[in-house]
C-alpha positions as CSV (number, residue, x, y, z in Angstrom):
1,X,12.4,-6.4,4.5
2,X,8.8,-8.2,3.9
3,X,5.7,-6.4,2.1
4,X,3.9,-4.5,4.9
5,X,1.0,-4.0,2.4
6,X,0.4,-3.0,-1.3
7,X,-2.5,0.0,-2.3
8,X,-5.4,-0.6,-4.7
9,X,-6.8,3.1,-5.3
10,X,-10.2,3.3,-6.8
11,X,-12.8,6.2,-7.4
12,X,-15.6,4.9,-5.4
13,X,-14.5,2.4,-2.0
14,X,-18.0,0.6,-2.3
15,X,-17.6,0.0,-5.8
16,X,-13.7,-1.6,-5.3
17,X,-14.7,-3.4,-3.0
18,X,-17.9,-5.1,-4.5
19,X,-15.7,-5.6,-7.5
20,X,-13.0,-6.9,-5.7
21,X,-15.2,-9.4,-3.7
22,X,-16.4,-10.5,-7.3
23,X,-13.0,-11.4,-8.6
24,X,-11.2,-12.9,-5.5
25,X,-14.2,-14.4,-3.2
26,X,-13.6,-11.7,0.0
27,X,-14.9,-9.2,1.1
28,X,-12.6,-6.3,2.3
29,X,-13.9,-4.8,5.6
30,X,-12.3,-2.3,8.8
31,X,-10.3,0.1,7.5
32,X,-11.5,3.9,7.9
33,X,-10.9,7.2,7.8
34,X,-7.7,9.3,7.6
35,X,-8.5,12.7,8.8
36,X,-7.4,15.3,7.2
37,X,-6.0,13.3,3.8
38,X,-9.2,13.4,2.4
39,X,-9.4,9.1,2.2
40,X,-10.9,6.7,3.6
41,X,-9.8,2.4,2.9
42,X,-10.9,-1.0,3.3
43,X,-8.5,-3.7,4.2
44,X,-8.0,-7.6,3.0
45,X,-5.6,-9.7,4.6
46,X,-3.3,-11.2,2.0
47,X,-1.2,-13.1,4.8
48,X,0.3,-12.9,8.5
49,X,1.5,-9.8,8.4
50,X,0.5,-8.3,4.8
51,X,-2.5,-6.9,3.6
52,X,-4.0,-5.1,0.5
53,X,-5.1,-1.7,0.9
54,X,-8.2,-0.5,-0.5
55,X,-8.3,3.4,-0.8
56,X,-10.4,6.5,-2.3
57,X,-11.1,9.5,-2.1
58,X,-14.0,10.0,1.3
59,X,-16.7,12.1,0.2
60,X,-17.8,12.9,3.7
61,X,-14.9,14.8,4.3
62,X,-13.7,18.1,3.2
63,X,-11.8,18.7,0.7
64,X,-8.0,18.6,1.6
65,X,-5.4,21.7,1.4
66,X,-3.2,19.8,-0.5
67,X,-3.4,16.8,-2.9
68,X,-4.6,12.9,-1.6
69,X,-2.1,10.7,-1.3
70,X,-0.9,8.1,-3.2
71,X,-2.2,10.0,-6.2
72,X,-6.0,9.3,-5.6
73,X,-6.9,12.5,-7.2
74,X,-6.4,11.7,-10.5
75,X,-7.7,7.5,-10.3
76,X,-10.1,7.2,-13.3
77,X,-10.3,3.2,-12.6
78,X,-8.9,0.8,-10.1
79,X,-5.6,-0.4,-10.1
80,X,-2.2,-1.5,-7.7
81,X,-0.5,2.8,-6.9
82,X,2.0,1.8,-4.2
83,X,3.3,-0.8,-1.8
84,X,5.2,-0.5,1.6
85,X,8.1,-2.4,3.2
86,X,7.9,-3.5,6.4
87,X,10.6,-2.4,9.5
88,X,11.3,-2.6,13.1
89,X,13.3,0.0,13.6
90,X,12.3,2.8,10.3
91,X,15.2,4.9,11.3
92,X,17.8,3.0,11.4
93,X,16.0,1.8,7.8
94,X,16.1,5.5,6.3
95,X,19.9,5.9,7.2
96,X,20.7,2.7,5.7
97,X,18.9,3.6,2.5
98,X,20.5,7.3,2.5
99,X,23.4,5.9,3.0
100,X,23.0,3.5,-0.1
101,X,22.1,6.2,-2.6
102,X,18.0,6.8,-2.4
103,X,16.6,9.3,0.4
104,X,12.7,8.2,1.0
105,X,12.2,11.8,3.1
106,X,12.1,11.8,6.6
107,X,9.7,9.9,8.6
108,X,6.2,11.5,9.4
109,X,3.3,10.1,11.3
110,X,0.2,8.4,10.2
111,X,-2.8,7.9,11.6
112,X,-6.4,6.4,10.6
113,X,-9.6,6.3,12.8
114,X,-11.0,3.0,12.6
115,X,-14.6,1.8,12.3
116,X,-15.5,1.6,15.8
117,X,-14.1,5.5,16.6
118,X,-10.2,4.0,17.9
119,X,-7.0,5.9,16.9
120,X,-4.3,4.1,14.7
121,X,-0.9,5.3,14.7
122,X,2.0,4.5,12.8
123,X,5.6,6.0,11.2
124,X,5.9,5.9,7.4
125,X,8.7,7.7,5.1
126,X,7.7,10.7,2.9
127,X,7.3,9.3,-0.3
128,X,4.3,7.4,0.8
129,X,2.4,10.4,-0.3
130,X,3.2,10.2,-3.5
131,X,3.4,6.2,-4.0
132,X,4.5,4.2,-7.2
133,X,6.6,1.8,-7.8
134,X,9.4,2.5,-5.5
135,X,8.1,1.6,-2.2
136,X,8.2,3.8,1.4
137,X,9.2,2.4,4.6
138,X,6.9,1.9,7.3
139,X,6.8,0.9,11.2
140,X,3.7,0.1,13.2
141,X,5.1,0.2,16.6
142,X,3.0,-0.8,19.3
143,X,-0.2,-0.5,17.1
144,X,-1.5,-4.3,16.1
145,X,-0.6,-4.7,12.9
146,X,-3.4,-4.2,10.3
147,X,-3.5,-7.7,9.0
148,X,-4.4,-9.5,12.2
149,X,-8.1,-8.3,12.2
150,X,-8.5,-7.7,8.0
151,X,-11.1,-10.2,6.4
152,X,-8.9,-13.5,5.8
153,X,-9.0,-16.0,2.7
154,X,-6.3,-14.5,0.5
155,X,-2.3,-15.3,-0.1
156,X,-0.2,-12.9,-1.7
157,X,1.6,-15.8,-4.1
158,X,4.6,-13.2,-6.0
159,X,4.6,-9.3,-6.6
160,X,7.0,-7.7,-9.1
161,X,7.7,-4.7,-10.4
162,X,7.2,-4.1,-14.5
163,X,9.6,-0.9,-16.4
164,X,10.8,-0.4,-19.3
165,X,14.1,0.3,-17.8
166,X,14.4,-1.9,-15.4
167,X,18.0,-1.1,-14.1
168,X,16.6,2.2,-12.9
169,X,15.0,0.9,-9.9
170,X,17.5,-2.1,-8.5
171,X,19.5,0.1,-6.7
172,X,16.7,2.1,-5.4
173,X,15.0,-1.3,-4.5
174,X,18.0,-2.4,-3.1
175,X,18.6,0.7,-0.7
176,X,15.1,0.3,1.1
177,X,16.1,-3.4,1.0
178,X,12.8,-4.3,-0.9
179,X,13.7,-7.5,-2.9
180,X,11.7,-7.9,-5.2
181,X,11.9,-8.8,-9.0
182,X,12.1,-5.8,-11.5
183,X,11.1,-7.3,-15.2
184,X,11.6,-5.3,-18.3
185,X,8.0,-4.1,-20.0
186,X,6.6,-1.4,-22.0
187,X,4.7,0.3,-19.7
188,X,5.5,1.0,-16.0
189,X,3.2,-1.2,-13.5
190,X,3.1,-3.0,-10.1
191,X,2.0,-6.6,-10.6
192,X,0.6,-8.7,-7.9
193,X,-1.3,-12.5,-8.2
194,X,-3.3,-13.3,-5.5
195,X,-4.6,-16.6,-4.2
196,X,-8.3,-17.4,-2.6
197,X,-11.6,-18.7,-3.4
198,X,-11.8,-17.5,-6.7
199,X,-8.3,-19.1,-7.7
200,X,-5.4,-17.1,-8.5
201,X,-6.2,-13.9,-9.5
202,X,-3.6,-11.1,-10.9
203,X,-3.8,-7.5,-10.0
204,X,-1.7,-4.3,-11.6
């Protein structure tokens, strides 16, 4: 299944994204709010159908009753947290991928409120919430996918996945049917180079 989108989390939103724009020529724009999480993100199109995520914590909203997701609460500096794989049909993906071994939790909704005040919805597996480098599953449904109306300008040109045991996470990887390369390292990272303006650019 393709790369739906990988997750920059930051401290600050306006700082990520000025430092982004400095490094890779765009600027990330849209995005919003998700209610309730405590977030709020900024969006860069990285191709067709994937995108980059840019999310921290939203200091106009109250603090949530339970942690942020994809580990913002404890971001010190910016940095790649998670990545999702994209599916038609996420059900049908979650039995497949109990059936191989890994269990994702069950599918819960998600919604953001965009700039202009519209509702988007979409289905997304469990472990979204707590990202890293195994991926969750997501579905967008009838909502217009994300990268369509993100700033343009960049290619995602590879993504890989860095551990220090590397044979760890194959089968996972291989039950969500995410193929992507695992490469032995010291230290535990998600690794993506991006093409634009600026040249190729790598982010972990």
């Amino acid at each position: 299944m393709p790369i739906d989108h990988i997750i920059y989390a930051h401290p600050d939103l306006d700082t990520a994204v000025t430092q982004l724009e400095e490094r890779l020529g765009v600027r990330a724009l849209g995005g919003g709010k998700h209610v309730g999480q405590g977030t709020h993100n900024k969006l860069l199109a990285l191709g067709p159908r994937t995108y980059l995520e840019i999310v921290a914590p939203d200091p106009d909203q109250a603090e949530p009753p339970h942690p942020r997701p994809y580990g913002v609460d404890g971001v010190t500096r910016g940095g790649l947290v998670g990545w999702a794989v994209e599916c038609d049909d996420i059900d049908a993906a979650l039995a497949r991928a109990r059936r191989h071994g890994f269990d994702p939790g069950d599918v819960i909704d998600g919604r953001r409120v965009g700039p202009t005040g519209e509702m988007l919805r979409w289905r997304l597996t469990r472990n979204a919430l707590n990202a890293g480098l195994v991926p969750f599953l997501i579905s967008w449904g009838d909502t217009p996918h994300p990268a369509r109306s993100a700033p343009r300008g960049l290619l995602l040109e590879s993504f890989h996945v860095e551990h220090p045991d590397p044979e760890s996470l194959r089968p996972v990887l291989a039950a969500l049917g995410a193929d992507v390369q695992v490469e032995p390292a010291a230290d535990a990272a998600l690794v993506a180079r991006l093409g634009g303006p600026n040249g190729s650019t790598e982010l972990r």
